[in-house]
C-alpha positions in Angstrom: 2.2 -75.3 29.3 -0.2 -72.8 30.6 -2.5 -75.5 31.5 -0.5 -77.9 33.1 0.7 -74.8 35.4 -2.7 -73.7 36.6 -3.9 -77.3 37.2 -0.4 -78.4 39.3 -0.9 -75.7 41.2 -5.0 -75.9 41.7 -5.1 -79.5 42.3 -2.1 -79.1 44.8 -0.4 -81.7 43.4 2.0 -82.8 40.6 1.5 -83.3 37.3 1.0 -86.8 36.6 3.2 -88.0 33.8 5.3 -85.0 33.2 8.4 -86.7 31.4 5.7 -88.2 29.3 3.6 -84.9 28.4 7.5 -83.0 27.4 8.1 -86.4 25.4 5.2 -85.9 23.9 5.1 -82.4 23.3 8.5 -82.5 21.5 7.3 -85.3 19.4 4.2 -83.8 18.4 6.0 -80.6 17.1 8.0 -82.8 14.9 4.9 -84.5 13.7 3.9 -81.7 12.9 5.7 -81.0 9.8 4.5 -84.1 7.9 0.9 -84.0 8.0 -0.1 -81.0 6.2 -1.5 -82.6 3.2 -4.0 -83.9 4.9 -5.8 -81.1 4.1 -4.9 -81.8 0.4 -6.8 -85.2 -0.1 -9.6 -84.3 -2.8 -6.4 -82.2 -4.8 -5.7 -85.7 -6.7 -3.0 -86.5 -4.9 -2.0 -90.4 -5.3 -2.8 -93.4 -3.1 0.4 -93.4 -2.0 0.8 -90.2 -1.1 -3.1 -89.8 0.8 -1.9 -93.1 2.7 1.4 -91.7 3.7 -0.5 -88.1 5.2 -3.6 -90.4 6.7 -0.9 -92.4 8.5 0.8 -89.3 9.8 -1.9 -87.7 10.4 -3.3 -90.6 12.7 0.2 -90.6 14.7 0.3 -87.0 15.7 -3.0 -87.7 17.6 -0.9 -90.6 19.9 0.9 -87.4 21.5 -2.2 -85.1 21.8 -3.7 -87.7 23.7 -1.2 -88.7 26.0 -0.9 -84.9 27.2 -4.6 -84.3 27.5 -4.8 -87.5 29.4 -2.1 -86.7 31.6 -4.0 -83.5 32.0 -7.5 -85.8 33.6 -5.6 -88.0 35.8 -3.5 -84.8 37.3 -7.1 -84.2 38.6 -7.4 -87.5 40.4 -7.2 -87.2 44.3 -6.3 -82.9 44.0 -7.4 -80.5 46.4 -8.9 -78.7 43.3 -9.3 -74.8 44.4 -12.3 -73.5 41.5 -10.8 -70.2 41.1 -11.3 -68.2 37.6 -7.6 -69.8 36.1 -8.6 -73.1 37.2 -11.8 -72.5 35.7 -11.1 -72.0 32.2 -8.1 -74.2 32.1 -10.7 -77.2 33.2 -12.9 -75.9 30.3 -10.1 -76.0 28.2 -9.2 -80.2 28.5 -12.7 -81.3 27.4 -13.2 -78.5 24.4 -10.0 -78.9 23.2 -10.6 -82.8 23.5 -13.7 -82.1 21.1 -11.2 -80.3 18.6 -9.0 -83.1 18.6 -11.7 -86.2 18.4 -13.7 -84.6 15.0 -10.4 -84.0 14.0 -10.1 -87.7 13.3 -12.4 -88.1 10.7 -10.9 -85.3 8.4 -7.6 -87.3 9.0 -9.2 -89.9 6.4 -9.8 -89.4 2.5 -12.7 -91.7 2.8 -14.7 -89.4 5.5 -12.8 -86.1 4.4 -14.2 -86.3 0.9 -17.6 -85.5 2.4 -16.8 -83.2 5.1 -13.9 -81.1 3.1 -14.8 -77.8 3.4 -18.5 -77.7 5.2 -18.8 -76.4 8.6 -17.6 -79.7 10.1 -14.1 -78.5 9.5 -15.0 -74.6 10.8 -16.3 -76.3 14.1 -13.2 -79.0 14.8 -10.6 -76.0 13.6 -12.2 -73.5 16.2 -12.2 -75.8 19.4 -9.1 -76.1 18.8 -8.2 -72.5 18.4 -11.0 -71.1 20.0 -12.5 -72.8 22.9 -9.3 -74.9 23.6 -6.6 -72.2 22.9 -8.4 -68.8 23.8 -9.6 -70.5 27.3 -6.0 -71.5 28.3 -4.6 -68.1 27.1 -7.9 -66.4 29.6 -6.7 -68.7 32.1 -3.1 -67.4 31.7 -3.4 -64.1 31.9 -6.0 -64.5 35.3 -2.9 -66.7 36.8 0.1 -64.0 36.3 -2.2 -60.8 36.3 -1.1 -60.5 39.9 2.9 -61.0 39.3 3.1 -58.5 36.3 0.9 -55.9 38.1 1.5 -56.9 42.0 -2.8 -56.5 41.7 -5.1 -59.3 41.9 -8.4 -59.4 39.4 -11.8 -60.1 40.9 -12.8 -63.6 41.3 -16.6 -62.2 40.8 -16.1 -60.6 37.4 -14.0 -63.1 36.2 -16.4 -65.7 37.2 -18.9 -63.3 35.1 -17.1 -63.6 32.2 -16.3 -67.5 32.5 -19.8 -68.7 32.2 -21.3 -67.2 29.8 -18.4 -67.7 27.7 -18.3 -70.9 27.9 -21.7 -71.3 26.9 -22.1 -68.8 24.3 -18.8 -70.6 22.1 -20.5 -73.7 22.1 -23.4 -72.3 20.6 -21.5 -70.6 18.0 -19.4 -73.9 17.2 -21.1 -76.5 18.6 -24.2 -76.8 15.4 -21.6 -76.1 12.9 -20.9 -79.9 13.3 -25.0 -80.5 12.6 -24.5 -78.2 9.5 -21.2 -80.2 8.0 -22.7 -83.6 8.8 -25.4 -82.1 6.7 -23.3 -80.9 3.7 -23.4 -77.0 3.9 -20.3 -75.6 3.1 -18.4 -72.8 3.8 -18.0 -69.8 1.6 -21.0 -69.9 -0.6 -23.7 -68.1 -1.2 -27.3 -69.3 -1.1 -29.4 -68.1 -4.0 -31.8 -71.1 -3.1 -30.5 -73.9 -4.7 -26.8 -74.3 -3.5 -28.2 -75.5 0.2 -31.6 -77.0 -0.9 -30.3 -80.6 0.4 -30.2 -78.6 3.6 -33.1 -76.8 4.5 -33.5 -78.6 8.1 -29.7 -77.0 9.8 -30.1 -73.5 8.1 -31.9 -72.2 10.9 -29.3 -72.5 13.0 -27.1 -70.2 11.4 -29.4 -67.5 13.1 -28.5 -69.1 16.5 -24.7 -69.1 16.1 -25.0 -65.4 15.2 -27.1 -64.7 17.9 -24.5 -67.0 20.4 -21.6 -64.8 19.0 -23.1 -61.9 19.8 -23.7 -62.8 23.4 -20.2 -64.0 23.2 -18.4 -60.4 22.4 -20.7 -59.1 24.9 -19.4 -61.6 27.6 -15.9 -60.4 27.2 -16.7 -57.0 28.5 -16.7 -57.9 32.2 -12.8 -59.2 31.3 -12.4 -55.4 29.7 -13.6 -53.8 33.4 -11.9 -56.6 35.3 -8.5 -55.7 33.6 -8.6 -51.6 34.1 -10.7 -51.7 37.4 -7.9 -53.9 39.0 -5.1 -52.2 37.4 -5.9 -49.1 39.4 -7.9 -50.8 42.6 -7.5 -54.4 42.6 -6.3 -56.1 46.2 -2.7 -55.9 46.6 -0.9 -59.2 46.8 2.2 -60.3 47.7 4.5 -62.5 45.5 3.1 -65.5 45.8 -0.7 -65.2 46.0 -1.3 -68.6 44.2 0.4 -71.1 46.9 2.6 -71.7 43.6 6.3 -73.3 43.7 8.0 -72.3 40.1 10.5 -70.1 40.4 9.0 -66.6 39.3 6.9 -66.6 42.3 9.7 -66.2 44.6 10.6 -62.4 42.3 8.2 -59.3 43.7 4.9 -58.8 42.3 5.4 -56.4 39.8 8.9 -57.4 38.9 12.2 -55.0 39.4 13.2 -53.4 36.4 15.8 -54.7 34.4 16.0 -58.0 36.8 13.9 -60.8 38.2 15.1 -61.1 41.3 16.6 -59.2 44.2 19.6 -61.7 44.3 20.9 -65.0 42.2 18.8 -67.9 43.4 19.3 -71.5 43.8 16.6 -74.3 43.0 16.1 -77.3 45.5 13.7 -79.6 43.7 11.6 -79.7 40.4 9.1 -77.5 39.9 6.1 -79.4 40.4 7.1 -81.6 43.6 4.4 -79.2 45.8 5.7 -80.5 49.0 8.3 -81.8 51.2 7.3 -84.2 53.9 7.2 -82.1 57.2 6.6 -78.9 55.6 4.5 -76.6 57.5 2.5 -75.6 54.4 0.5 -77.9 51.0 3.4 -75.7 49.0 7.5 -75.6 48.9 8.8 -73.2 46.6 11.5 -74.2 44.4 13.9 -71.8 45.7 13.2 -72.6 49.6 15.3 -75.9 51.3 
């Protein structure tokens, strides 16, 4: 949701397939509560039973797909604006596509019996939580800083934390799927024989460390960003996005208690942009 906001409103356009991507979204939450012994398969759970969860577990990709495809072609023919939201909510689609893809082969008894519980299943679980979630949740709070606090955060020190955060967690997750292809797994310790098949990818343990690191330290220009512009970030008014959902038509911060300084009334749906004529690339939900 947070993505499909910040793009729509970056690209100046709307989303392509939205029906779809709510279809989809609804669907995938029910999928959702019939695949989770696919992480059971080397348990001795039956063939019937393993076939039933790989199944599953191949369907609720069909509705990750569609959204995060819907998400690519939104981009086709946009006036993309690279501001720090639209930044990490572009960084999001292709890491988060990473989580999903390695995914696949843990979906199977056949791969997941080599790959249970290595590093190849630290890596695929953390771009999807880490790179893919985290970056949309960044991209979030950059977007609606301004309405919660009426203050806008600087576009230099956000850009200052975007890059090197995005480097920095792909080297921290990115050789932990070198490591699982090569059979180190998780939670052990290494007196010298348990990772003796693996002598050629232990080095890079040192590099992950050294890439998280650097990737707590690049979250401190976020840290100044948010108290600096708190107390002296430009003012903006209530829609400094160009944005046409509804809580941009409520001041920036909001009124206590309420939203709005009246009832309002919506003309169109939320991602229509603009009306033909319209003065402006942007008509606000609430304006005829």
């Amino acid at each position: 949701g947070i993505v499909g906001e910040i793009l729509a409103n970056n690209t100046r356009k709307p989303l392509w397939g939205y029906k779809s991507m709510v279809y989809a979204a609804v669907f995938l939450g029910f999928m959702s509560f019939v695949v989770w012994a696919h992480h059971m398969f080397l348990t001795g759970m039956g063939t019937t039973m393993s076939a039933f969860f790989q199944t599953t577990t191949m369907i609720i990709s069909i509705p990750s797909v569609v959204i995060l495809t819907a998400f690519f072609i939104s981009l086709w023919g946009g006036s993309i604006r690279f501001n720090t939201p639209m930044l990490f909510a572009l960084a999001f689609l292709p890491m988060f596509g990473i989580g999903g893809l390695t995914g696949l082969p843990l979906g199977f008894a056949a791969s997941d019996i080599h790959l249970h519980d290595t590093y190849y299943v630290i890596g695929h679980f953390h771009y999807v939580v880490a790179p893919g979630t985290i970056f949309a949740l960044f991209a979030g709070i950059y977007y609606w800083f301004p309405k919660v606090t009426g203050r806008r955060l600087s576009e230099s020190l956000g850009k200052l934390h975007f890059w090197p955060s995005l480097i920095f967690m792909n080297g921290v997750f990115m050789p932990m799927f070198i490591q699982g292809f090569a059979g180190v797994s998780r939670r052990l310790y290494d007196g010298g024989q348990i990772y003796a098949h693996a002598q050629g990818v232990l080095q890079w343990n040192e590099f992950m460390s050294i890439s998280a690191f650097c990737l707590a330290a690049a979250q401190i220009p976020f840290i100044i960003n948010i108290f600096m512009s708190l107390f002296m970030g430009q003012k903006v008014d209530r829609n400094p996005w160009g944005a046409t959902t509804v809580e941009w038509s409520a001041p920036s911060p909001p009124l206590p208690h309420v939203n709005f300084e009246a009832p309002i009334e919506v003309y169109r749906d939320p991602y229509e942009y603009s009306v033909p004529g319209a003065e402006k690339d942007f008509s606000p939900q609430t304006v005829k």
